[in-house]
N, C-alpha and C positions, 0 to 999 in steps of 0.2 A: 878642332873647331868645326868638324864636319859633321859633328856625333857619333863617332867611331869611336868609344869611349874605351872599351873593351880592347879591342886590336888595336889602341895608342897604346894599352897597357903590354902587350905581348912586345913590342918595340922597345919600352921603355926598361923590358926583366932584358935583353939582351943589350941596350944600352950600359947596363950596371954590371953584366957580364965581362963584360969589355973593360970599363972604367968606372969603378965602384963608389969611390971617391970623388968622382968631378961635380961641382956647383951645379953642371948641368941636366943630370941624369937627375938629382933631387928637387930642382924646376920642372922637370916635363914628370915625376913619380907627380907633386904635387898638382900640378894643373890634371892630371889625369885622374886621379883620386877623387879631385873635389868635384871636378864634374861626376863624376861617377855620385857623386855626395856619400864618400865614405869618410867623413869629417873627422871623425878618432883617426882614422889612417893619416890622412893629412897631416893632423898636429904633431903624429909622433914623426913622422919624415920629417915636418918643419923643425920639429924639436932635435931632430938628429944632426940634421943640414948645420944648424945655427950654433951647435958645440963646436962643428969642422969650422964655419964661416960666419963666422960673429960680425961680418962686418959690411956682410954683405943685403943692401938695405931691400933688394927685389924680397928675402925670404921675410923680412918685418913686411911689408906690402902683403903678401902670401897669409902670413899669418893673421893679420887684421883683418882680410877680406874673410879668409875662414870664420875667423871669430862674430864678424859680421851676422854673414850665414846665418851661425846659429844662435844668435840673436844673441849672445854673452857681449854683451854692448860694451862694459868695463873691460874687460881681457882683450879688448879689440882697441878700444883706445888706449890702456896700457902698454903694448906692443907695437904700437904703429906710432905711439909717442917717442918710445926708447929707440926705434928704427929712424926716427928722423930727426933725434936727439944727436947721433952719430951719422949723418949724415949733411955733406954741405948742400943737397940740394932737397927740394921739397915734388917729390913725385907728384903729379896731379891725383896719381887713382890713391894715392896713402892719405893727399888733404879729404879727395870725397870720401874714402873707409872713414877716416876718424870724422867729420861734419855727420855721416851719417850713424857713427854709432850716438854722437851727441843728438841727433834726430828723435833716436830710439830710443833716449832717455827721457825725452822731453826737454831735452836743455838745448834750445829752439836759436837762442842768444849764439851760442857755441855754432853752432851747426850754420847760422847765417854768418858769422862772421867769416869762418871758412870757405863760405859760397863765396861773399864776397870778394875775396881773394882769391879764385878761379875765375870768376867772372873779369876781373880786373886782366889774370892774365890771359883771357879769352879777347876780350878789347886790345889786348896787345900782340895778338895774334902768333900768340903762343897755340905750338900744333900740339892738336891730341889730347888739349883740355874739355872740349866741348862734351864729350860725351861722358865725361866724368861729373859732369854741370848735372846730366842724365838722371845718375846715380843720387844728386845729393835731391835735387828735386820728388825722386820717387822715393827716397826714406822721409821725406817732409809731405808724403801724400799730396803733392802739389802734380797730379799727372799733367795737367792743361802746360804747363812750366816744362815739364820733362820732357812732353812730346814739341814744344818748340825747342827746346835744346837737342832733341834727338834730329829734326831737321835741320838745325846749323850745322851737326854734326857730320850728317851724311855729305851738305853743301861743304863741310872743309874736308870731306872723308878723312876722318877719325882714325888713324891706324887701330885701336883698339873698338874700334865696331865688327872687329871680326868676333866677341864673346858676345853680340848682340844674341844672338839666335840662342844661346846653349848657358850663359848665363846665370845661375840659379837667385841671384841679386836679382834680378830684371824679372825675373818670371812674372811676376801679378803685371806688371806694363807692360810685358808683349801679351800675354791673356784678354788685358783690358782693350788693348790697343787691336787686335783681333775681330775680338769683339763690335766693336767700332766699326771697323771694315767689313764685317759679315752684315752688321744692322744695317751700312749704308745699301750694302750691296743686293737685299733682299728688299723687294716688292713688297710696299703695305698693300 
């Protein structure tokens, strides 16, 4: 999360050194790859991880966001469906991937209904939904919505605002949002 993308990678070939096998060393190959945005790499580690760990619903999340990513909008919803199909509970960041790949279809009905239902458990003060509110707001180009959910977010600090900065989802809203902040900050 520091953008040490490179030297997370040199930690993660001696983590698999060590224990080649563990769910965890194929969590930090994929969070490091995809930042890195080597997306083929990612999918074939996901695709490896999930022969060993089929059940394990973080690598369905992983895979959707990837799929996300790179805009394969069906392959993202397809695999974050089947990840929460075997799953008793419903991850926030798996409902915003899949609203947001329905975003990116234009299937606008889908994707609100899904907000709906984070916003619901945001009102219930459910932690660590808010910034996933973020995400579905800015696949629905609704930035003015995203940036108030980005401030709830910060007000409930977000354990996952630590992918704010490095994010490749977020990129055009921290650009935009930048932006904003350099136009206020310069003198007409």
């Amino acid at each position: 999360m520091m953008g040490r993308f490179d030297e997370a990678m040199k930690f993660v070939s001696k983590a698999k050194a060590i224990d080649p096998l563990t769910v965890a060393y194929f969590n930090y190959q994929t969070i490091s790859l995809y930042l890195l945005n080597r997306n083929e790499e990612v999918l074939s580690t996901l695709n490896e991880a999930l022969q060993l760990y089929p059940t394990v619903v973080r690598l369905y999340d992983f895979l959707g966001r990837v799929y996300l990513t790179m805009g394969r909008y069906e392959d993202a919803i397809d695999s974050l469906s089947s990840g929460l199909r075997s799953s008793k509970i419903r991850p926030p960041s798996m409902v915003a991937w899949l609203a947001s790949a329905y975003a990116g279809l234009r299937k606008d009905d889908k994707a609100n209904e899904l907000l709906s239902e984070l916003i619901k458990r945001s009102d219930a003060n459910e932690k660590g939904v808010n910034v996933y509110i973020v995400h579905i707001f800015n696949a629905l180009a609704d930035s003015e919505s995203a940036r108030s959910w980005l401030e709830k977010a910060r007000k409930t600090n977000d354990i996952d605002l630590i992918w704010w900065s490095v994010d490749p989802l977020l990129k055009n809203l921290r650009a935009q949002l930048s932006s904003e902040v350099n136009k206020q900050a310069s003198p007409d």
